[in-house]
TIGU-166461 format. One record per residue: residue number from 1; residue in three letters; x, y, z of N, C-alpha, C, CB in turn. Coordinates in steps of 0.05 Angstrom, whole numbers, plus 5000, padded with zeros to 4 digits. Glycine has a CB too. Example, Ala and Ser with C-alpha at 12.3 -4.5 7.8 and 13.67 -1.06 7.14 Angstrom:
{site 1, ala, {5264, 4886, 5156}, {5246, 4910, 5156}, {5264, 4934, 5156}, {5226, 4911, 5181}}
{site 2, ser, {5257, 4955, 5142}, {5273, 4979, 5143}, {5258, 5001, 5157}, {5282, 4988, 5114}}
This chain:
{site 1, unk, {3483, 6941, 8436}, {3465, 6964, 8439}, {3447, 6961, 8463}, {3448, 6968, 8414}}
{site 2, unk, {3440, 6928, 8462}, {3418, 6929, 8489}, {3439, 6937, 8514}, {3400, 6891, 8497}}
{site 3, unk, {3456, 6930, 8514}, {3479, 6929, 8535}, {3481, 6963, 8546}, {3511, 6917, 8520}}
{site 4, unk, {3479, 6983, 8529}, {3486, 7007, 8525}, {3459, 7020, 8541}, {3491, 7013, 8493}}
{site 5, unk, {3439, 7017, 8529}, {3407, 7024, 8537}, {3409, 7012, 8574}, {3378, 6998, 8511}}
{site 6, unk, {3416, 6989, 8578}, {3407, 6987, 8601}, {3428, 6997, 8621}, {3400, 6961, 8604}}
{site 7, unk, {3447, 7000, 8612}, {3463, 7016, 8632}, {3457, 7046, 8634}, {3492, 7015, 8625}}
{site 8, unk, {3449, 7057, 8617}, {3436, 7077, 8605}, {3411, 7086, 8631}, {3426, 7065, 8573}}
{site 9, unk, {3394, 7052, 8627}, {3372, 7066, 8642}, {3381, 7061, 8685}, {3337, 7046, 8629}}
{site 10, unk, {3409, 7045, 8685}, {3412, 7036, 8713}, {3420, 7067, 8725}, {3438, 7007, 8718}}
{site 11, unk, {3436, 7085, 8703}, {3453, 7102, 8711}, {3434, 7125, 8718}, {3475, 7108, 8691}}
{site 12, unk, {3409, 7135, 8698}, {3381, 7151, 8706}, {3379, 7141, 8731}, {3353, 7147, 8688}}
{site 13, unk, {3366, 7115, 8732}, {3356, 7103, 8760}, {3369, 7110, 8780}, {3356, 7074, 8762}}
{site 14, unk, {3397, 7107, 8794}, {3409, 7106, 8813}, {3416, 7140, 8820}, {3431, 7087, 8807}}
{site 15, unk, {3418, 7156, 8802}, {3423, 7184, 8792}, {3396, 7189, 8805}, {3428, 7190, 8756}}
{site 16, unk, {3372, 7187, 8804}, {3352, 7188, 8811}, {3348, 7185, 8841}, {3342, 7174, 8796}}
{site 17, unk, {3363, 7165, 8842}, {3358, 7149, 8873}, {3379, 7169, 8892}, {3369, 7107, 8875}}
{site 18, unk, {3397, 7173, 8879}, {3417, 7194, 8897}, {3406, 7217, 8895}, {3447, 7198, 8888}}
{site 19, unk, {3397, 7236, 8881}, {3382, 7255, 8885}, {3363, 7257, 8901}, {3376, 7259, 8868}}
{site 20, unk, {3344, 7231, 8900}, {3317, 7225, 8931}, {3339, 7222, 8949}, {3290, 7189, 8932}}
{site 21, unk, {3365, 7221, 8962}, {3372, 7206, 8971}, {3382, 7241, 8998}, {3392, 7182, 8951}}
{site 22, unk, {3392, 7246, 8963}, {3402, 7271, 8980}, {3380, 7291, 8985}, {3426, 7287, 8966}}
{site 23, unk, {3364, 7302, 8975}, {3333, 7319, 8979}, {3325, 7309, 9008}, {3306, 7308, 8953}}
{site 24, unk, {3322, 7273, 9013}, {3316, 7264, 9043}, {3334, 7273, 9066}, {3315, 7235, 9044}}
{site 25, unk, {3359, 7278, 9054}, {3380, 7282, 9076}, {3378, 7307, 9082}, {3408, 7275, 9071}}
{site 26, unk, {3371, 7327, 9064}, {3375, 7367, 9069}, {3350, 7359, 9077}, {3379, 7399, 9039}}
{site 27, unk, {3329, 7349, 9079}, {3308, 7360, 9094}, {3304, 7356, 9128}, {3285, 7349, 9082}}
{site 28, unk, {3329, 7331, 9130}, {3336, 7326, 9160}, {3346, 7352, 9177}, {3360, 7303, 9161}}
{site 29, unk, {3348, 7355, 9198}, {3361, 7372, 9216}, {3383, 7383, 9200}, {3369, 7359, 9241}}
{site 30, unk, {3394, 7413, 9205}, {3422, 7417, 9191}, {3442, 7415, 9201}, {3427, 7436, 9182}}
{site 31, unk, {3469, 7409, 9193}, {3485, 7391, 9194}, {3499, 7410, 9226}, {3505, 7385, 9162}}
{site 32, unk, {3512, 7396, 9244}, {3515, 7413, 9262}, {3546, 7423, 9255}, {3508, 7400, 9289}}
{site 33, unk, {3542, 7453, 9268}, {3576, 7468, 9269}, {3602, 7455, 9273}, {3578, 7487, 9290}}
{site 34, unk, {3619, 7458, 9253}, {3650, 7447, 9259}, {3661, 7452, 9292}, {3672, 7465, 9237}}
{site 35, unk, {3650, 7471, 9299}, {3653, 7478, 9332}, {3635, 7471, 9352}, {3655, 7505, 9338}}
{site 36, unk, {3615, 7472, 9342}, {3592, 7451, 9360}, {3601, 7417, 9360}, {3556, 7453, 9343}}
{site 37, unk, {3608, 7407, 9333}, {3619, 7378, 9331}, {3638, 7378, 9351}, {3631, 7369, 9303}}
{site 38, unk, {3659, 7399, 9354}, {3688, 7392, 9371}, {3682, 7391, 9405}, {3715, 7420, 9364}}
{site 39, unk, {3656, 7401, 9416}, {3652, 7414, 9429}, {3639, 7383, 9449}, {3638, 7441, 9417}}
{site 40, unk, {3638, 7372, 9429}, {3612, 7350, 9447}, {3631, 7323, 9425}, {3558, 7358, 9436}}
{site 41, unk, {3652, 7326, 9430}, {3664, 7289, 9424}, {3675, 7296, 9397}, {3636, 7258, 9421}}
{site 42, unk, {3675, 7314, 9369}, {3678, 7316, 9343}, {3700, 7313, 9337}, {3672, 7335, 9334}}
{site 43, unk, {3718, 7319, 9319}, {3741, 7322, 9311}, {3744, 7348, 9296}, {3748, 7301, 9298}}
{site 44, unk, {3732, 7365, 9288}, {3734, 7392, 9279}, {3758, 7400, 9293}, {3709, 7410, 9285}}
{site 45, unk, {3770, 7421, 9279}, {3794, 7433, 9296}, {3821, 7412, 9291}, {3784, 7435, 9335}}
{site 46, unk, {3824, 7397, 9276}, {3845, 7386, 9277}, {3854, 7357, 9294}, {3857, 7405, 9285}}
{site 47, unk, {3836, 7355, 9310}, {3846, 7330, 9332}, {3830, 7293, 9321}, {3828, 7343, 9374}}
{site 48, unk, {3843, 7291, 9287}, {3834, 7267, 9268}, {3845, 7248, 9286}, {3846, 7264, 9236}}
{site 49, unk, {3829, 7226, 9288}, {3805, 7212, 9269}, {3795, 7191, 9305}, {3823, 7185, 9230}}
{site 50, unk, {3772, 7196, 9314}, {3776, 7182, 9335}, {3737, 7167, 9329}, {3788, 7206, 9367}}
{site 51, unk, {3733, 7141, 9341}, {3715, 7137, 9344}, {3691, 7147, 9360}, {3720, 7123, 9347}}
{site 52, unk, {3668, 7155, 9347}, {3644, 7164, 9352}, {3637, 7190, 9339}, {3642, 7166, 9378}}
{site 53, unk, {3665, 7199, 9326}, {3655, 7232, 9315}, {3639, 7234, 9300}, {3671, 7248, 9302}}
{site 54, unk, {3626, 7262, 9316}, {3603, 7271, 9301}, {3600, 7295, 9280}, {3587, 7276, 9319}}
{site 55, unk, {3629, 7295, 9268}, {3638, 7314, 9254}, {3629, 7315, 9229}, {3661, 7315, 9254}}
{site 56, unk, {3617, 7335, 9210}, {3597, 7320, 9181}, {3627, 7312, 9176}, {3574, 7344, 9149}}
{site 57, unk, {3624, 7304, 9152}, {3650, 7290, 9133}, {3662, 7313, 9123}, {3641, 7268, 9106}}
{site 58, unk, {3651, 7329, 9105}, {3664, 7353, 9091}, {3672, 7378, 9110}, {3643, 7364, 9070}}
{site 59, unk, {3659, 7386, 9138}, {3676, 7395, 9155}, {3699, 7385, 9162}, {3666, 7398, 9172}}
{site 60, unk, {3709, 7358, 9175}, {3731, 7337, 9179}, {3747, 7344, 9154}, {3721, 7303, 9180}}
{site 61, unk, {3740, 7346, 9128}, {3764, 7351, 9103}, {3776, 7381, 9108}, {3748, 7349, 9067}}
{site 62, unk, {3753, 7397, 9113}, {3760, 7426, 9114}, {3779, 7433, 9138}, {3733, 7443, 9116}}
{site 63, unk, {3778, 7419, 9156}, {3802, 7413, 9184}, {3819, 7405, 9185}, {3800, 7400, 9203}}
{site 64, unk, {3825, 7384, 9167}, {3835, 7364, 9167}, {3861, 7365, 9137}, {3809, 7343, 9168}}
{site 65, unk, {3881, 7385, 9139}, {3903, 7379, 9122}, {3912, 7348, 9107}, {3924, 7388, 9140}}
{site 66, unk, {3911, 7349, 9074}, {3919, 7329, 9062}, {3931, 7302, 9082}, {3938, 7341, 9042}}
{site 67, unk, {3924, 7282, 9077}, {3937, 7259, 9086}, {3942, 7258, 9118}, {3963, 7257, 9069}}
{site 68, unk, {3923, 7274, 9122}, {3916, 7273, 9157}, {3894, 7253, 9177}, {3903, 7302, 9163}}
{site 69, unk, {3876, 7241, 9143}, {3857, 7233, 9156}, {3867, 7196, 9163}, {3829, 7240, 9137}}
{site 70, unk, {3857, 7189, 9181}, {3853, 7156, 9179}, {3831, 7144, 9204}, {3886, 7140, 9183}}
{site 71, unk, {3829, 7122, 9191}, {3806, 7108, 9203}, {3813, 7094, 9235}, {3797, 7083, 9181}}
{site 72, unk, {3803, 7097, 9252}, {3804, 7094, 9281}, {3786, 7066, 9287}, {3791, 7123, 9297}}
{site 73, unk, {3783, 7057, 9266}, {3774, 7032, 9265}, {3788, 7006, 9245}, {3747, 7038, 9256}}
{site 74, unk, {3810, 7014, 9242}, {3835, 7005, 9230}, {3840, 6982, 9245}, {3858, 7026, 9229}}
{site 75, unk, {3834, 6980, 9277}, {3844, 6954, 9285}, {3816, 6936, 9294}, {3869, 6958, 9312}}
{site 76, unk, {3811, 6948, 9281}, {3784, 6932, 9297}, {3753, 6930, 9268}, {3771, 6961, 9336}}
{site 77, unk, {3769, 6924, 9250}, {3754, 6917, 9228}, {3729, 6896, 9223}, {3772, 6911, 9215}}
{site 78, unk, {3739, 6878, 9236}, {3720, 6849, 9235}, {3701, 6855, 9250}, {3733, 6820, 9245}}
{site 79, unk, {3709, 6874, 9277}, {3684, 6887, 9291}, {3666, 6902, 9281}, {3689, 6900, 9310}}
{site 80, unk, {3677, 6915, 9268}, {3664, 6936, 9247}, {3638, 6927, 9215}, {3696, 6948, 9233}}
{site 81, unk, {3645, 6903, 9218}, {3645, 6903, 9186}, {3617, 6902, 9184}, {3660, 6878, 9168}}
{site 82, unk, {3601, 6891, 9206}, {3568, 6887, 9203}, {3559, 6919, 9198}, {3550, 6872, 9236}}
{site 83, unk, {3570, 6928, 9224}, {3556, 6959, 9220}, {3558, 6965, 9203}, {3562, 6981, 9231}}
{site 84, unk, {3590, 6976, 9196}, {3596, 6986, 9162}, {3576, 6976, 9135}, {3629, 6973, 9153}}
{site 85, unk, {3577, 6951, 9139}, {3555, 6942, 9120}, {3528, 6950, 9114}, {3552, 6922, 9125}}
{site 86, unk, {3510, 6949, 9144}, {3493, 6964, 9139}, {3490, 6990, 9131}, {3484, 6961, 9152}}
{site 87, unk, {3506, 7006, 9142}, {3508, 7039, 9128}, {3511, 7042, 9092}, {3540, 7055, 9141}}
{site 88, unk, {3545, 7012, 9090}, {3543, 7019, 9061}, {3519, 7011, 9040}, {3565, 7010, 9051}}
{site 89, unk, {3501, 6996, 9051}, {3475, 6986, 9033}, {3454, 7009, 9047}, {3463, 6947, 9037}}
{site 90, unk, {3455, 7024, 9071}, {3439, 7045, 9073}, {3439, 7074, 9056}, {3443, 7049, 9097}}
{site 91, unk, {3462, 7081, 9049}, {3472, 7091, 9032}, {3482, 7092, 9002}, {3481, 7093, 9042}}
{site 92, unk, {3467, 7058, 9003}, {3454, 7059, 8976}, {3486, 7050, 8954}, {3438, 7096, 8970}}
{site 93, unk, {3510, 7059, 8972}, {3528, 7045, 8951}, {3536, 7016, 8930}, {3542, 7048, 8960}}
{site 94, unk, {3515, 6998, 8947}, {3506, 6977, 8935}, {3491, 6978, 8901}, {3489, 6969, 8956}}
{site 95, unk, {3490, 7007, 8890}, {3467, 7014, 8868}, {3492, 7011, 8848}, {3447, 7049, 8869}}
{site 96, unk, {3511, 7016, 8861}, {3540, 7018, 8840}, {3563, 6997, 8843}, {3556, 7046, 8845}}
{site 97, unk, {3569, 6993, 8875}, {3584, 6975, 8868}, {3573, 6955, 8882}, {3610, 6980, 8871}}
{site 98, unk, {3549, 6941, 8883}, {3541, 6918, 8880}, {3540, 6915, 8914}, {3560, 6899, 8860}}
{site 99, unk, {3521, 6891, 8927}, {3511, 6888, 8952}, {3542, 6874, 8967}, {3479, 6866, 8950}}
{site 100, unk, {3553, 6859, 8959}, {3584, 6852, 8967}, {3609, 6873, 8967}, {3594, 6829, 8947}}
{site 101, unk, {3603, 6892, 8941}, {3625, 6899, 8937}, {3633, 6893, 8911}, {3640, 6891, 8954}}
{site 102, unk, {3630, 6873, 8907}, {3641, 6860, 8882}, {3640, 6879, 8848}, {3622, 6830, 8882}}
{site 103, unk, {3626, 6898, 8847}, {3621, 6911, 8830}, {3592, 6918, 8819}, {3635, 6903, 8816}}
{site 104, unk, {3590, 6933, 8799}, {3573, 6929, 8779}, {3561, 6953, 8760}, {3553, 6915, 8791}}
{site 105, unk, {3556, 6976, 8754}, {3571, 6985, 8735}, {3594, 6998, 8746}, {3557, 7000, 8719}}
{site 106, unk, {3605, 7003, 8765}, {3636, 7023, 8778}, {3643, 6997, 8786}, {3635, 7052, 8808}}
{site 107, unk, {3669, 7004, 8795}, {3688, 6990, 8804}, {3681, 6981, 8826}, {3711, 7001, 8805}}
{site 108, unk, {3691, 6946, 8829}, {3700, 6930, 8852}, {3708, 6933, 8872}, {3713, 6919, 8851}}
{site 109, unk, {3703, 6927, 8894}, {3714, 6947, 8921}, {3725, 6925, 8931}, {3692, 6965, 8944}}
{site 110, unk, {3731, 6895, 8912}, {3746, 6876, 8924}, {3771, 6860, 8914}, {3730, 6860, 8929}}
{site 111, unk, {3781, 6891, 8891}, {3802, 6888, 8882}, {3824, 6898, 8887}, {3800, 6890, 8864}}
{site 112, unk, {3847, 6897, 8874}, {3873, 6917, 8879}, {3875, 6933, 8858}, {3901, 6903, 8881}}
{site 113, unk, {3852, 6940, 8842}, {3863, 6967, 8832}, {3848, 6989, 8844}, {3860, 6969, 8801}}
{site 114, unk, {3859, 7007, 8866}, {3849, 7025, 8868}, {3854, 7056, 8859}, {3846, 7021, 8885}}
{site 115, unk, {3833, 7066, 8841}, {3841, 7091, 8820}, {3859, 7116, 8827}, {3816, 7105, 8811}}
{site 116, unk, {3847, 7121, 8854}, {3856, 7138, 8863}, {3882, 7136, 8893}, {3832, 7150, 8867}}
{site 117, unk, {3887, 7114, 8904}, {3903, 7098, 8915}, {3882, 7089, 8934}, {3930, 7110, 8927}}
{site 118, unk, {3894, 7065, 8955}, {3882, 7056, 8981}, {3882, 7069, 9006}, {3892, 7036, 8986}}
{site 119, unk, {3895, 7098, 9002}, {3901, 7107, 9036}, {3874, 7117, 9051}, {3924, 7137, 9038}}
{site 120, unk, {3875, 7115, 9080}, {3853, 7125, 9088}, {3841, 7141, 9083}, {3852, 7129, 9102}}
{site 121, unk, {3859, 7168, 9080}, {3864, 7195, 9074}, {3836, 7203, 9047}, {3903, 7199, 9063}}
{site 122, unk, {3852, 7186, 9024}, {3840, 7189, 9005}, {3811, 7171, 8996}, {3860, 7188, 8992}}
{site 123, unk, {3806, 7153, 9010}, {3792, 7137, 9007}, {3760, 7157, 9017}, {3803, 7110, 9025}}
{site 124, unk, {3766, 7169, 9044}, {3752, 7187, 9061}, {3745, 7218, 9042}, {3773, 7192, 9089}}
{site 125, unk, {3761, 7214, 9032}, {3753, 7245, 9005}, {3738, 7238, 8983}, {3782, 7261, 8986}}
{site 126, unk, {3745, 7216, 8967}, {3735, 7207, 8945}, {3705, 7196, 8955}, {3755, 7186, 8931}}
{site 127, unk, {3703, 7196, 8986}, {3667, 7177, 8985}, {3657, 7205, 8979}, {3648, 7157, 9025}}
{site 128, unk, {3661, 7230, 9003}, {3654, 7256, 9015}, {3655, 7272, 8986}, {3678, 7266, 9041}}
{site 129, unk, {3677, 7273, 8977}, {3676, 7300, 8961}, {3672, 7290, 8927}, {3708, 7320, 8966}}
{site 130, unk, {3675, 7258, 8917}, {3657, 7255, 8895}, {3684, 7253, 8874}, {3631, 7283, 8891}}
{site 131, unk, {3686, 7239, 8859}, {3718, 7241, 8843}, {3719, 7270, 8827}, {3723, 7212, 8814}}
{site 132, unk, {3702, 7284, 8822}, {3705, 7304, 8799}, {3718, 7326, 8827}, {3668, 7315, 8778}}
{site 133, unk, {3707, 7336, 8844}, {3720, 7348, 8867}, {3740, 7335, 8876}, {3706, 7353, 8886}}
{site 134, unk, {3748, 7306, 8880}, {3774, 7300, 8886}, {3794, 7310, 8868}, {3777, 7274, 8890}}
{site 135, unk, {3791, 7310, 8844}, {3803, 7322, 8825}, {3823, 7345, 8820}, {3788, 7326, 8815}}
{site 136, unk, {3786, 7367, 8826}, {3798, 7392, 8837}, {3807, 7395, 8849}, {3793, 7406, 8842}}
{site 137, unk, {3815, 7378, 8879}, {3831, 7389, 8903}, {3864, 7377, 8899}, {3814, 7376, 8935}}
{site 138, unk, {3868, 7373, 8872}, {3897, 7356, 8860}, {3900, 7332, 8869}, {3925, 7369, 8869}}
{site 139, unk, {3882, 7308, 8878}, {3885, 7280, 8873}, {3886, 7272, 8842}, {3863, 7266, 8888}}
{site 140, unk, {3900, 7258, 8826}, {3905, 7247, 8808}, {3893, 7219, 8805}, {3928, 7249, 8807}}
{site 141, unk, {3882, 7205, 8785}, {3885, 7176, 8779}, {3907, 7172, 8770}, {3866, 7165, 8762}}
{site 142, unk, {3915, 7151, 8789}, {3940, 7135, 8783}, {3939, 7100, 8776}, {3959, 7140, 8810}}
{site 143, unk, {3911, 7092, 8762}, {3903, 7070, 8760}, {3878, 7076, 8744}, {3902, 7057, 8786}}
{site 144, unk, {3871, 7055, 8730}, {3845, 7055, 8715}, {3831, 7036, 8719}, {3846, 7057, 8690}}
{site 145, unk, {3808, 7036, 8716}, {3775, 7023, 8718}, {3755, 7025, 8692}, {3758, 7039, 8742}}
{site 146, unk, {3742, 7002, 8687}, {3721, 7011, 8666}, {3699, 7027, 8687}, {3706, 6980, 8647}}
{site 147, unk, {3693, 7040, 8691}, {3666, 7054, 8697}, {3646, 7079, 8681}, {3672, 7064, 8721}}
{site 148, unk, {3624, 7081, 8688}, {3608, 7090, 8673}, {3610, 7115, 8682}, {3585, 7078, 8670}}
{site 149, unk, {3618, 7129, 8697}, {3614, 7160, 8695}, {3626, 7156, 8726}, {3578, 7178, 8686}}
{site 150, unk, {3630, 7180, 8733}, {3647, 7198, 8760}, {3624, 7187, 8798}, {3642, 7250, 8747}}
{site 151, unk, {3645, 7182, 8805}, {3634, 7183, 8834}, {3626, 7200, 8852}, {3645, 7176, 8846}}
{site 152, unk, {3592, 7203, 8847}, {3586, 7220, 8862}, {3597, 7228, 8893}, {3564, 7216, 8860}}
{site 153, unk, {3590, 7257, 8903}, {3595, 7264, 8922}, {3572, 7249, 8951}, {3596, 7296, 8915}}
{site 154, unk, {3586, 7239, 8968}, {3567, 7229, 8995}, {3572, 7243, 9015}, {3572, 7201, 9006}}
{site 155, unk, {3583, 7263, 9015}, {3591, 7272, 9043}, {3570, 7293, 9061}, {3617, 7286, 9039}}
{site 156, unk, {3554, 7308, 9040}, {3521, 7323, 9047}, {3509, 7296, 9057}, {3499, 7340, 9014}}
{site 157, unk, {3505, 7270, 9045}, {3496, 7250, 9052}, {3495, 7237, 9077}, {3505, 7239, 9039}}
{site 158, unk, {3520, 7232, 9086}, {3528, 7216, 9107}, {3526, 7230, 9125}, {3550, 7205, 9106}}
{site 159, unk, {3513, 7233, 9145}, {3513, 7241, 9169}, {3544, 7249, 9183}, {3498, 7220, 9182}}
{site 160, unk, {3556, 7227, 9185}, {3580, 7231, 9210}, {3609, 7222, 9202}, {3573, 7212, 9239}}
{site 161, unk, {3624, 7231, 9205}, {3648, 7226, 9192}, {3651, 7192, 9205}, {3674, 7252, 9201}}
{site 162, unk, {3638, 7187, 9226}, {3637, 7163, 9242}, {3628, 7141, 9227}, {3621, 7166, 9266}}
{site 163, unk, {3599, 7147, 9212}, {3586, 7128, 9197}, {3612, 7126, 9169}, {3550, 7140, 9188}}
{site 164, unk, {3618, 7143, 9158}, {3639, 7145, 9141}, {3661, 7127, 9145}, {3647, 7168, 9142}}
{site 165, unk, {3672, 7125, 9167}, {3695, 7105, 9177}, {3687, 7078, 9178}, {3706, 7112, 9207}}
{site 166, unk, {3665, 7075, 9188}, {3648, 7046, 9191}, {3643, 7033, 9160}, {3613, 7051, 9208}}
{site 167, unk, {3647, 7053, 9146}, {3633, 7048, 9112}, {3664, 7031, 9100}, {3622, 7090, 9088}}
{site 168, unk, {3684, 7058, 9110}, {3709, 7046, 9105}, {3723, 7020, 9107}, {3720, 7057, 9114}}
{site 169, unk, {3716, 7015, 9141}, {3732, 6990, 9154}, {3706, 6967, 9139}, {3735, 6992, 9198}}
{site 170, unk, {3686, 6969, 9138}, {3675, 6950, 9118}, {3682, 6939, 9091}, {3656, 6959, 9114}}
{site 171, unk, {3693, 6959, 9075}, {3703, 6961, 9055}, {3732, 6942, 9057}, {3705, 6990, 9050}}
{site 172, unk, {3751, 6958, 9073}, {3777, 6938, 9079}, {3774, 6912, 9083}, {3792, 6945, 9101}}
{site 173, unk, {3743, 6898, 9108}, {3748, 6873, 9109}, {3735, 6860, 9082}, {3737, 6864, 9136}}
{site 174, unk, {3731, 6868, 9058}, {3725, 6853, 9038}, {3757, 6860, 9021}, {3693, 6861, 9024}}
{site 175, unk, {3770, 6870, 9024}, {3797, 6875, 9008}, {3804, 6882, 9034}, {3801, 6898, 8981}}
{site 176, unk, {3825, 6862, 9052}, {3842, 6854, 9064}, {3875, 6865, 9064}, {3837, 6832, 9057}}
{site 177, unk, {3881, 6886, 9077}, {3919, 6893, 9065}, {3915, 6915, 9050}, {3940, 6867, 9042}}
{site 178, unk, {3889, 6926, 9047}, {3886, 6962, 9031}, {3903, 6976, 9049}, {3850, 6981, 9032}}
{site 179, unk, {3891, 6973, 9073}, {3898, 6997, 9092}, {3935, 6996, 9095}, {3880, 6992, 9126}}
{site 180, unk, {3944, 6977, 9089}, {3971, 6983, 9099}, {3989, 6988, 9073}, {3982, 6957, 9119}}
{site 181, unk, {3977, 6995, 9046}, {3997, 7000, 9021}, {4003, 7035, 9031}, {3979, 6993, 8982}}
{site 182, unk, {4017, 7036, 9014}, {4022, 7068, 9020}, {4008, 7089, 9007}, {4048, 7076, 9013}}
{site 183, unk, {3993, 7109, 9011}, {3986, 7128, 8997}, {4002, 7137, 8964}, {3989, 7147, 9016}}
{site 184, unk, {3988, 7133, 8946}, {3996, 7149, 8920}, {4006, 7173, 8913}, {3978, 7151, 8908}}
{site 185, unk, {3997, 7193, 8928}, {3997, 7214, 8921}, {4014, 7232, 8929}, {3980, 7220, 8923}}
């Protein structure tokens, strides 16, 4: 029961903390145009996945046809991984799956089961659009996890589809050989 209560109160807490999280982010500047992004370096319009874009994340999905997306930081990971790091504890995903990765109440980000598969593609939707909307857009779980409730949406969150990729290739250098299994779906 104590076990129940305190997950109980981590899940308010962090639920809480993403809500301040996102309230801080809509009060920032608004997010700039899918044609203003393409216009000055973005990837809007179709031309995935290049380093520096300043494309939000959920514009890049809305451009960006199923299994189009991938990370442009794919070869250059180990370079990556400090930055990525800091974004992913800036972004607070450390509240869920733990300051390594390693877990804690959601899933491990330094295992091989991944729910929804390992592809870039999908990895990049499930941060952005949240599992209950990956859902809707016909991704399937094809794997299971104990976790405590659905992955919220980050993509209002994250600034740049850029910081997004950096979050990614961070992710890979703690689970090593994600990036090259094949898409699930």
């Amino acid at each position: 029961m104590r076990n129940i209560i305190t997950g109980l109160l981590t899940l308010v807490i962090v639920a809480g903390m993403g809500a301040f999280a996102w309230k801080a982010c809509a009060a920032d500047e608004p997010a700039q145009p899918a044609e203003a992004a393409a216009s000055d370096g973005g990837a809007a319009g179709g031309d995935c996945c290049k380093p520096g874009d300043t494309t939000p994340p959920l514009d890049l999905i809305k451009a960006t046809p199923k299994g189009g997306l991938h990370n442009p930081y794919n070869d250059k990971l180990a370079e990556m991984a400090d930055e990525g790091h800091h974004k992913y504890l800036s972004y607070s995903c450390n509240g869920c799956h733990g300051g390594g990765g390693g877990g804690g109440m959601c899933p491990p980000l330094t295992n091989d089961t991944w729910v929804y598969g390992p592809d870039d593609d999908t990895l990049f939707r499930l941060i952005s659009l949240g599992s209950d909307e990956l859902q809707k857009a016909g991704y399937k779980r094809v794997k299971h996890e104990v976790v405590v409730g659905p992955m919220p949406p980050f993509g209002g969150i994250i600034k740049t589809s850029d910081d997004l990729w950096k979050v990614i290739a961070w992710i890979r250098t703690k689970n090593p050989g994600t990036e090259k299994k094949p898409p699930l779906q």
